[in-house]
C-alpha positions as CSV (number, residue, x, y, z in Angstrom):
1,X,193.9,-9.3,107.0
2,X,192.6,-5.5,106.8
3,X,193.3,-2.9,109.1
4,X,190.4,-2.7,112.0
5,X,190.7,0.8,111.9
6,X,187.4,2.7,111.9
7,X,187.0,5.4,109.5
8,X,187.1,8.3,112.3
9,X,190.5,7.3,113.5
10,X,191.9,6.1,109.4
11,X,190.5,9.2,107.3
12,X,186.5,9.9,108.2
13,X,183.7,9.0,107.1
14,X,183.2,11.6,104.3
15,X,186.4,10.4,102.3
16,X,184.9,6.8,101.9
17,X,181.8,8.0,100.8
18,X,183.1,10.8,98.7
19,X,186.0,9.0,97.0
20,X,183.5,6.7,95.1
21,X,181.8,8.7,92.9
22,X,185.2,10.7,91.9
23,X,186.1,7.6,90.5
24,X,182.7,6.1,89.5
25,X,180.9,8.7,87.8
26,X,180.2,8.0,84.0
27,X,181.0,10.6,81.6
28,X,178.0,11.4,79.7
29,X,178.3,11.5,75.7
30,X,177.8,15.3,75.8
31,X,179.3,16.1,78.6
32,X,181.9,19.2,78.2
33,X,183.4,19.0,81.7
34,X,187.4,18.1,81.0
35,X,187.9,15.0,82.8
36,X,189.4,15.4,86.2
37,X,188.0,18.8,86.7
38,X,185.2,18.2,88.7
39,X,185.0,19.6,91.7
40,X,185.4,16.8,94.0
41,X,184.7,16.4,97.9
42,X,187.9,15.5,99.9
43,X,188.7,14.3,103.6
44,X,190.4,17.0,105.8
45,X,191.5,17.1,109.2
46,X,188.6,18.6,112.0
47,X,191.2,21.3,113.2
48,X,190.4,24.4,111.2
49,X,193.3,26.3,109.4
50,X,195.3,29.0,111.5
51,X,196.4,32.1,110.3
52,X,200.1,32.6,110.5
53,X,201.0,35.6,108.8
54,X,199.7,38.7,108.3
55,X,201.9,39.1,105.2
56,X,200.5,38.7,101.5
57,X,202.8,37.2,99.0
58,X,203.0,38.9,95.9
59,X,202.0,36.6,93.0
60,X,201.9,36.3,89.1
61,X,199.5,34.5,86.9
62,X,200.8,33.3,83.2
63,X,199.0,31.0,81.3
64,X,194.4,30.6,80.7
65,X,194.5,28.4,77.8
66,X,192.0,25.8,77.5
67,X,191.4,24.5,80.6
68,X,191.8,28.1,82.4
69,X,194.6,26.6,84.4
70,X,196.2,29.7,85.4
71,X,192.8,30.3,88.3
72,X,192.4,27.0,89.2
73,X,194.9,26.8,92.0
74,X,192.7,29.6,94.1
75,X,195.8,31.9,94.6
76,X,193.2,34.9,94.0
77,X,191.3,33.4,97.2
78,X,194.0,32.6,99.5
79,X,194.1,35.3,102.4
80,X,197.9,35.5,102.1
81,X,198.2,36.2,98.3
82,X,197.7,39.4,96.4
83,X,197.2,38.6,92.8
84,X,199.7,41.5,91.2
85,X,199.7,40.4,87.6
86,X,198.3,38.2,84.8
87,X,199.6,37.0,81.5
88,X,198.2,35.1,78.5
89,X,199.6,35.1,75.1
90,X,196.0,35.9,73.4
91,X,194.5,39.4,74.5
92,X,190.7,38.1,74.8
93,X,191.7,35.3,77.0
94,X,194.1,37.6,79.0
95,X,191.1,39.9,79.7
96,X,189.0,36.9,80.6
97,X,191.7,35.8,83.3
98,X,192.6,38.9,85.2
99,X,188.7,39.5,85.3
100,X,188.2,35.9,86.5
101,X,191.4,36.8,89.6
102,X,190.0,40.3,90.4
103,X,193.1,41.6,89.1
104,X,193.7,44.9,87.3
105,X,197.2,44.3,85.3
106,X,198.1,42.3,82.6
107,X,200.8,41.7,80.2
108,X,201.4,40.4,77.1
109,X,204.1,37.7,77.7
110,X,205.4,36.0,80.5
111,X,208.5,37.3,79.0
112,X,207.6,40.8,79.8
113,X,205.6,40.0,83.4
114,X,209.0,38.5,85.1
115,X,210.1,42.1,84.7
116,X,207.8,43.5,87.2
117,X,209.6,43.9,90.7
118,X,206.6,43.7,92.4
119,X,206.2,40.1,91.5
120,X,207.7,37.6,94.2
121,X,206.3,34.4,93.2
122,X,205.0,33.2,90.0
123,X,202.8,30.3,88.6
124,X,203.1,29.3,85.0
125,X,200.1,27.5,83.4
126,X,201.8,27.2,80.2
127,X,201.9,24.8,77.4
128,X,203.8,22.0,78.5
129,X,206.6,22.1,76.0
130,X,207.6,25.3,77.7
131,X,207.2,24.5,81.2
132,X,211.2,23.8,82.0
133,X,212.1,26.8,79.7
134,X,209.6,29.2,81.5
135,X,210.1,28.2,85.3
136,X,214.3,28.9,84.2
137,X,213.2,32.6,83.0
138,X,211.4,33.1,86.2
139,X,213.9,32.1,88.4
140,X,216.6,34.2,86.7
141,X,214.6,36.8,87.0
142,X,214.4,36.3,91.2
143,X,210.9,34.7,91.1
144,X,209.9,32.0,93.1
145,X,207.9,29.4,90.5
146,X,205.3,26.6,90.3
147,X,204.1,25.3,87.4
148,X,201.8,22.7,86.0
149,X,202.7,19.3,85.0
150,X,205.1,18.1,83.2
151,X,208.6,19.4,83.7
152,X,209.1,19.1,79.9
153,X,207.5,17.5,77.3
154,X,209.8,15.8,74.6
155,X,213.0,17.7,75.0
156,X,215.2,15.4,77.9
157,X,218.1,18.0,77.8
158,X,215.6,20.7,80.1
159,X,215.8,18.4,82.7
160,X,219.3,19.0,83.3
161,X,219.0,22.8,82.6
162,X,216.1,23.3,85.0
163,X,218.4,21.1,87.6
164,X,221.2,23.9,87.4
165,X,218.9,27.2,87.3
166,X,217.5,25.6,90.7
167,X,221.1,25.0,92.1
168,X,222.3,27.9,91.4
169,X,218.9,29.7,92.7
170,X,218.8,27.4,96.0
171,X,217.7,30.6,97.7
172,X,213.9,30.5,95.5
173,X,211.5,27.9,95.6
174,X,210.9,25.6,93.2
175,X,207.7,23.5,92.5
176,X,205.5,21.1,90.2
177,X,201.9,21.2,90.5
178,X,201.3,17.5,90.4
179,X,198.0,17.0,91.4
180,X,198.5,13.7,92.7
181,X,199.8,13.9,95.4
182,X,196.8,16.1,96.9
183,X,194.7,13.1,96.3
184,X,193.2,11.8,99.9
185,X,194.5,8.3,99.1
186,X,198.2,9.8,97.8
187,X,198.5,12.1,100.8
188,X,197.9,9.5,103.3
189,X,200.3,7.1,101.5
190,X,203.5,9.4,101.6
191,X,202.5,9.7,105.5
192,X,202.2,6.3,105.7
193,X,205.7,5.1,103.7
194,X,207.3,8.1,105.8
195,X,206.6,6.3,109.2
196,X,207.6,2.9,108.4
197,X,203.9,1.7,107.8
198,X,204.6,-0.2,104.4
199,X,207.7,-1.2,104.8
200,X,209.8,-1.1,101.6
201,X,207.6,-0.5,98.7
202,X,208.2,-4.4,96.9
203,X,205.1,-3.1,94.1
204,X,203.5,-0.6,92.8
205,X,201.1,1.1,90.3
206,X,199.6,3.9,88.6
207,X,197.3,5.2,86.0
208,X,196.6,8.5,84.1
209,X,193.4,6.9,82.0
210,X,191.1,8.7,79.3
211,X,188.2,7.6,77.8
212,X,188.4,9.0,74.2
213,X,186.3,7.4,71.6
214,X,188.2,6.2,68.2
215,X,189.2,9.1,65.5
216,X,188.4,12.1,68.0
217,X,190.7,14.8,68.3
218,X,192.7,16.3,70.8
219,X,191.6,18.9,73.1
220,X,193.5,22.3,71.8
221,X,196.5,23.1,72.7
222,X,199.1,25.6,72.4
223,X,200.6,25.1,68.4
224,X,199.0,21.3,69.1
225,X,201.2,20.1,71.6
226,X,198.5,18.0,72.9
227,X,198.2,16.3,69.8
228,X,202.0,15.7,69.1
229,X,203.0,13.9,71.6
230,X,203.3,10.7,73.5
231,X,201.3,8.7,76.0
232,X,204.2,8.5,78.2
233,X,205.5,11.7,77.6
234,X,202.8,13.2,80.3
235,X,203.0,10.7,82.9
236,X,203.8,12.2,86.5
237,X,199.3,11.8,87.6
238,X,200.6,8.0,87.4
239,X,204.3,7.8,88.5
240,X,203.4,10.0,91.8
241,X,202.3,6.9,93.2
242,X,205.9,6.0,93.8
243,X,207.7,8.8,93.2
244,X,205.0,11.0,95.3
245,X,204.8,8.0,98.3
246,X,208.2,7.2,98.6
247,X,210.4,10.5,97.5
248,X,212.7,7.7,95.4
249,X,213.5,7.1,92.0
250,X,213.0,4.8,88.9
251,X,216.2,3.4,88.0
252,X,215.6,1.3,84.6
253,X,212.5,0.7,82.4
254,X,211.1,-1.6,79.7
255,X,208.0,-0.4,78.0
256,X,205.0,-1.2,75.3
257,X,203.2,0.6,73.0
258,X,199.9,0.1,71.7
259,X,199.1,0.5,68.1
260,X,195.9,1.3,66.7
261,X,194.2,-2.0,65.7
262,X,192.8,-1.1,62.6
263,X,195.8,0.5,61.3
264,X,199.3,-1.5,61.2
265,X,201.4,1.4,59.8
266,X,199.8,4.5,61.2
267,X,201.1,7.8,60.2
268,X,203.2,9.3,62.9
269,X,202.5,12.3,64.5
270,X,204.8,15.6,64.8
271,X,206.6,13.8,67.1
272,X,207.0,10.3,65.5
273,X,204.3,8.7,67.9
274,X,202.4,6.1,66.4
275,X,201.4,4.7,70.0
276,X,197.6,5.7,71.5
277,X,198.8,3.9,74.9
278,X,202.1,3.0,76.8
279,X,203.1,0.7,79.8
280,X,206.3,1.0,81.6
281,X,207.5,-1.8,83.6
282,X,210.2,-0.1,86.4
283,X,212.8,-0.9,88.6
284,X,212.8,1.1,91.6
285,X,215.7,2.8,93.5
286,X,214.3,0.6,96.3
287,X,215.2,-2.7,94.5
288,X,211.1,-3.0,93.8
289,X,208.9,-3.4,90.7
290,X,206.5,-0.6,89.4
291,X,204.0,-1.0,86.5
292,X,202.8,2.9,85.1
293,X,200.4,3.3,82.4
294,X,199.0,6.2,80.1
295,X,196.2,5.6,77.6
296,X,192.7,6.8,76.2
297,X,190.7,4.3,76.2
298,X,186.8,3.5,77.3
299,X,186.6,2.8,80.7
300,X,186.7,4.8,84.1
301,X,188.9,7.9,84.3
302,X,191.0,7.2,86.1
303,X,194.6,8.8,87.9
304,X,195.1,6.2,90.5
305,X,197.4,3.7,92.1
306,X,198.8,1.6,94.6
307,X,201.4,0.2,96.7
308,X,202.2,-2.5,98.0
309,X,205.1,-3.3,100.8
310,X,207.2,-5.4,103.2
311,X,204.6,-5.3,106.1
312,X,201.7,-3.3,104.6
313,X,199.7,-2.4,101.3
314,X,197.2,-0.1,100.3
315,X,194.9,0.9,97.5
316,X,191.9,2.9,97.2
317,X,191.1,2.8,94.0
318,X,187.6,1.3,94.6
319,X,187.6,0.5,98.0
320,X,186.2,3.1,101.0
321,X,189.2,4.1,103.0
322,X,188.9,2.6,106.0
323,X,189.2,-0.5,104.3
324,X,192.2,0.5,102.1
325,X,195.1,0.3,104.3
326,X,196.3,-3.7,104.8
327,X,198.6,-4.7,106.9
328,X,200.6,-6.7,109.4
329,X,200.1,-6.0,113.4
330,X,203.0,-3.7,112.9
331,X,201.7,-1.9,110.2
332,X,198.6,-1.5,111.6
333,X,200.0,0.1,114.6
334,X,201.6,2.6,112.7
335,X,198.7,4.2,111.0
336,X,196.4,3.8,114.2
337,X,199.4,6.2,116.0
338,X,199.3,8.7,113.0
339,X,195.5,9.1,113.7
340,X,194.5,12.4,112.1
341,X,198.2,13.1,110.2
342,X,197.1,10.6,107.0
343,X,194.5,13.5,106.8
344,X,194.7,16.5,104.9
345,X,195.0,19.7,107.1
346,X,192.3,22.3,106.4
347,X,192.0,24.6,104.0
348,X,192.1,28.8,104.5
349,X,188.5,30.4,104.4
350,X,187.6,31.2,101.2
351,X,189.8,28.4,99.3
352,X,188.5,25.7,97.5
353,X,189.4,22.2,97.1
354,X,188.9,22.2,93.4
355,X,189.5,19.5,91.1
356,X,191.5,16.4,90.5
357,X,190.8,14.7,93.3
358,X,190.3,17.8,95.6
359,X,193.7,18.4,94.8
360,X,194.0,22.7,93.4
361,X,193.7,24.4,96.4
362,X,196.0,22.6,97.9
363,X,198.9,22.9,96.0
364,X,198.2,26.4,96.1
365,X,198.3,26.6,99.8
366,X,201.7,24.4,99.6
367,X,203.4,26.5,97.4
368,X,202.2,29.7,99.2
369,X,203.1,28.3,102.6
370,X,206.7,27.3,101.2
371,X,207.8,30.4,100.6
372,X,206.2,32.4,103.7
373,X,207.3,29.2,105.8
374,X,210.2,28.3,104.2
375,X,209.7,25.4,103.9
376,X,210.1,22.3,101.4
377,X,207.2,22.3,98.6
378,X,205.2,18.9,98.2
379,X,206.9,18.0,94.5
380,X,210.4,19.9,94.5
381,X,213.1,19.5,91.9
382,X,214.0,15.8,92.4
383,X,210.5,14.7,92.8
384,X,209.5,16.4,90.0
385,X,212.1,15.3,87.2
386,X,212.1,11.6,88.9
387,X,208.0,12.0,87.6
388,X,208.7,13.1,84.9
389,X,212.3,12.2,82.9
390,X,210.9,8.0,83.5
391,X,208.0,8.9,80.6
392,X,210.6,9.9,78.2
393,X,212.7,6.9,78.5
394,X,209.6,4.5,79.2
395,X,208.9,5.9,75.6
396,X,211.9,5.6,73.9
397,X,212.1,1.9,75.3
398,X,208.4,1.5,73.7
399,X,209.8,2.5,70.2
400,X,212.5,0.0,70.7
401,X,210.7,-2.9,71.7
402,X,210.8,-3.2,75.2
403,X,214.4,-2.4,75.4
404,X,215.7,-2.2,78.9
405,X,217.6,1.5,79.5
406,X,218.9,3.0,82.4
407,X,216.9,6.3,83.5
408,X,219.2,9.3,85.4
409,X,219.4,9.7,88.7
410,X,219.2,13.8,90.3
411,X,220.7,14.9,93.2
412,X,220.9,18.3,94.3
């Protein structure tokens, strides 16, 4: 039975009608948008943001490769943030970005930017084999750090490294930009979970699909990391739909690889990979079952899932939200109390939404407000490796068909 809930009191009107075409638009054949950076509509709560500081918190920028990551988060917007430095690798691009911020210094390394004592916080937009080894230099250096997904990407043994710089730095924040969890559907979900509204999560799923047609390459990439790697290896836009809604691990995994139909012995990339698409089947710290898949493929793009639990359900995937949400008489009560807390709060004046999913500007805002606030970021250390570590061993399963093996548990 669904939830009577209208869509004033579950997430507004806008939200059903804007989280359709986000996940219904066709790409065109020539269309040179990257997939997922559209700039998408997104539900927020009526109450307009509150200032509540005065103080601006001085940030670094390192990283505008191809997808000009290092401005899409809208720290050179936020009232609170003074964008003190930038830092790309290439000297053109590095140009581009600081002129793209409204920001007058640069560098020529990250190495040399976490040098600069002005610098309180940084965000590192980075290839993504460097991720875990960058956000350790900033740190040592006294920086807060964010940076884009993953927390490594091949190389297990950061995970444990990164765990230990953040221990023994407990007194810096910490954070993941995983764009998931600033979707509408996400956000409402961890809200929901927190307040007892599903109930044990029994199932759940998630997706990070591409369409990519057969033979085409891989967008560039830092020395080609893109294209020498693994499905699974980049899989937190799918596992935040447990890890991101519950705050709880995956505990063991058995996982697939698909081959290339045309070609039973294809030649392995950099990495080894032969596979162009994994599923991991998952045990949960919870005692449930979670199915999380990466692939390029035709079809919708998609980063989606959804859960399922003891006394309530949801997924809007391609259903208007005020039809998503199914539950017992319980559950229902429980979302009707939250009313307006399943909603995104308001953005600053000035800040965008941005892309994936109306996702940027938020995780901006919650990295920002973390460290004036002091508070807990949206994906900290443990949320981030349990995203993250599951791909690699969901991987190594694939490449040992299907073998069952145990994935480490974090604790701080």
């Amino acid at each position: 039975m669904s939830s009577p809930l209208n869509r004033r009191s579950f997430m507004g009107a806008a939200a059903a009608s804007a989280f359709v075409p986000y996940f219904f638009s066709p790409a065109s054949a020539d269309e040179k948008a990257v997939p997922g950076f559209d700039q998408t509509k997104t539900d927020a709560a009526k109450d307009g943001w509150k200032p509540y500081t005065d103080r601006k918190l001085r940030v670094g920028l390192a990283g505008y490769g191809f997808c000009k990551f290092g401005a899409e988060f809208e720290f050179q917007n936020h009232p609170n943030v003074e964008v003190v430095a930038v830092t790309d690798l290439f000297p053109d691009r590095c140009a581009e970005f600081a002129k793209r911020v409204k920001c007058e210094k640069t560098y020529p390394s990250l190495e040399e930017m976490v040098k600069d004592d002005s610098i309180e916080a940084i965000f590192c937009a980075t290839d993504a084999p460097s991720h875990a080894k960058h956000a350790i230099l900033c740190l040592e250096h006294g920086k807060h750090v964010a940076h884009a997904v993953p927390v490594f990407y091949g190389d297990v043994e950061w995970a444990d490294k990164l765990l230990e710089c953040v221990k023994k730095n407990r007194g810096l924040k910490y954070a993941m930009f995983e764009t998931s969890v600033f979707h509408d559907d996400l956000y409402a979900m961890e809200k929901i979970y927190k307040a007892g509204g599903f109930g044990r999560i029994v199932y759940s799923e998630g997706e990070y699909f591409h369409t990519k047609e057969p033979g085409a390459p891989s967008y560039p990439s830092y020395k080609d990391w893109r294209k020498n790697g693994t499905p699974l290896w980049y899989p937190t836009h799918a596992t935040a739909y447990y890890v991101g809604v519950t705050h709880k691990s995956f505990t063991e995994v058995s996982a697939q690889g698909i081959l290339p139909f045309d070609d039973p012995n294809p030649t392995p990339n950099g990495s080894g990979n032969v596979f162009k698409g994994e599923v991991g089947f998952f045990k949960t710290s919870e005692g449930g079952l979670s199915r999380m898949a990466c692939c390029n493929a035709y079809g919708t793009y998609l980063e989606a899932g959804r859960v399922r639990g003891e006394i309530g359900g949801m997924d809007a995937t391609y259903t208007p939200f005020d039809q998503a949400y199914v539950g017992n008489g319980d559950g229902r009560r429980i979302v009707k109390a939250l009313g307006d807390k399943i909603r995104k709060p308001a953005l600053p004046p000035g800040v965008s939404a941005g892309g994936h999913g109306g996702s940027h500007g938020y995780l901006g805002c919650d990295f920002v407000d973390a460290i004036l606030k002091d508070q807990e970021p949206a994906v900290g250390i443990l949320d981030a490796l349990n995203m993250t570590v599951p791909g690699y061993y969901a991987h190594l399963s694939a490449t040992k068909d299907g073998e069952t093996l145990k994935i480490p548990q974090y604790t701080l």
